[in-house]
C-alpha angles and dihedrals in degrees: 000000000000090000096048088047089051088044092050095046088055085056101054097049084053090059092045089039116043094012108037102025087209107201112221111273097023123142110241106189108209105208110188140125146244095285085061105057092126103045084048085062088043094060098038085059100045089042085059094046081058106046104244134122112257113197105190117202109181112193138185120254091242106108098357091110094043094045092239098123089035094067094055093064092051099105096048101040094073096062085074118088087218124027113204113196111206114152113128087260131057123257102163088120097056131124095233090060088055093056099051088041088066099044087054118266117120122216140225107194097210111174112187100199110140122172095217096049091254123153108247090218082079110054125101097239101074092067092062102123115255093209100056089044085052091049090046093047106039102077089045078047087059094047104049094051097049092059144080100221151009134211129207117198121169130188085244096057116277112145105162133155133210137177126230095170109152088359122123111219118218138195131239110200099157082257108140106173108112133077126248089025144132119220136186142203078210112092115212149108107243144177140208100231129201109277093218114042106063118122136163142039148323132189100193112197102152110068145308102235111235092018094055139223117018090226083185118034107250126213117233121194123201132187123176092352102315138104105234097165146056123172133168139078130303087318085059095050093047090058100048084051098046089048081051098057096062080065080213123118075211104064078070102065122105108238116152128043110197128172118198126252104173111105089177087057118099112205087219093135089249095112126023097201082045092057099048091052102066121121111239093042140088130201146199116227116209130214135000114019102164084125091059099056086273136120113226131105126205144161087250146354119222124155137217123221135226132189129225107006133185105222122188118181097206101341101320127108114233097161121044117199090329090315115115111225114176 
């Protein structure tokens, strides 16, 4: 226990450290819930070591996922210098984070879900550097962002077409040192698409966020922007029951492309922000994606990975078979 504590307390001064470049005296706001107890301890500690202000809010699952708990804290998050957001769900796209966001906090959306019950302090993939992900992602960024569309084929099938037509596409690289900015543990370079405009095929076989690892590939079917079909074995029918759960038609709409830059990530459905971080995969985000420079609004967001795409930005391949080549 000593070890792992030792191991998770490294991991957490190389988040205030590297990630977030915390300044001596800066507030760093610690945002989890009642799964993370002990990660929140873990943080405080490391954010005293170096010498920084932790402020801990510990809050109950009802309503994290939905945003519900999360907008009444609007009004007091942005007095913090650094928002981490830590619950066991992402909330990074919620209004409240915008909000914050303006009035000049910056933000590291951190989940901390894990399907084994680890503490994501320990794994491998947070001491990716942020500098060389950001290196490897900026020119795909440009592209992306100077273009109309962008199609997805894969070996197994995919063949899938969005449009990014008037969207900017950004870059997560775990990197949480300016103000009025969202951050993210994911790495990626990602892009709001148009939420109407999606149309082909997918055939997902690395892993469903939140649900873990795809163990047969599943075929997903969209049409103007939605996903209207599912089709595949146990990890299909999974899916179907998990979308109907959000009891929302706009937890299927196809909001985020994101293609993996962490080569220290393992896609092993442990962790879901760990999965959709490694390098060689894209994924679709679902839901609400106003926090990313989109326009849609959801009960939720989750993603769901793919391995070894063949990416072209307008016709042009930029990523051959995972591999980036421009």
């Amino acid at each position: 226990m000593i070890k792992e504590r030792e191991k998770a307390l490294a991991g957490a001064r190389c988040i205030i450290q590297n990630w977030i470049e915390a300044k001596e005296s800066e507030v760093l706001h610690f945002i989890t819930d009642e799964y993370h107890v002990e990660e929140a301890d873990i943080f405080e500690s490391a954010a005293f070591e170096c010498g920084a202000v932790p402020k801990i809010s510990i809050l109950s699952m009802d309503g994290v996922q939905s945003g519900e708990v999360i907008e009444k804290m609007k009004n007091t998050m942005y007095y913090s210098d650094v928002i981490v957001g830590a619950t066991h769900y992402s909330f990074v796209t919620t209004e409240a984070v915008d909000f914050a966001l303006k009035k000049g906090s910056r933000f590291l959306s951190f989940p901390m879900h894990t399907n084994d019950g680890s503490s994501i302090f320990e794994r491998e993939f947070i001491r990716m550097s942020p500098k060389t992900a950001k290196k490897t992602g900026k020119p795909v960024a440009q592209r992306i962002t100077d273009a109309d569309k962008v199609l997805v084929k894969t070996k197994n099938g995919t063949n899938v077409v969005f449009s990014v037509k008037n969207r900017k596409a950004g870059i997560f690289a775990g990197s949480c040192t300016r103000k009025r900015k969202v951050a993210s543990s994911s790495f990626e370079v990602y892009v709001p698409i148009v939420e109407t405009v999606t149309e082909g095929r997918v055939i997902a076989d690395g892993s469903l966020g939140y649900l873990g690892k795809i163990n047969k590939p599943i075929e997903l079917i969209f049409e103007a922007g939605y996903l209207v079909e599912i089709n595949g074995g146990e990890d299909a029918v999974r899916l179907k029951k998990y979308m109907e759960s959000f009891s929302d038609r706009e937890i299927y709409c196809a909001a985020e492309l994101g293609i993996g830059l962490n080569t220290k990530s393992k896609c092993e459905g442990i962790c879901y922000i760990e999965d959709e971080s490694t390098y060689g995969t894209f994924h679709i985000g679902f839901g609400r994606n106003i926090a990313l420079g989109g326009k849609h609004e959801a009960k939720g967001h989750f993603d769901i990975v793919t391995y070894n795409p063949d990416i072209y930005v307008d016709n042009d391949l930029i990523i051959e078979n995972g591999e980036f080549i421009i």
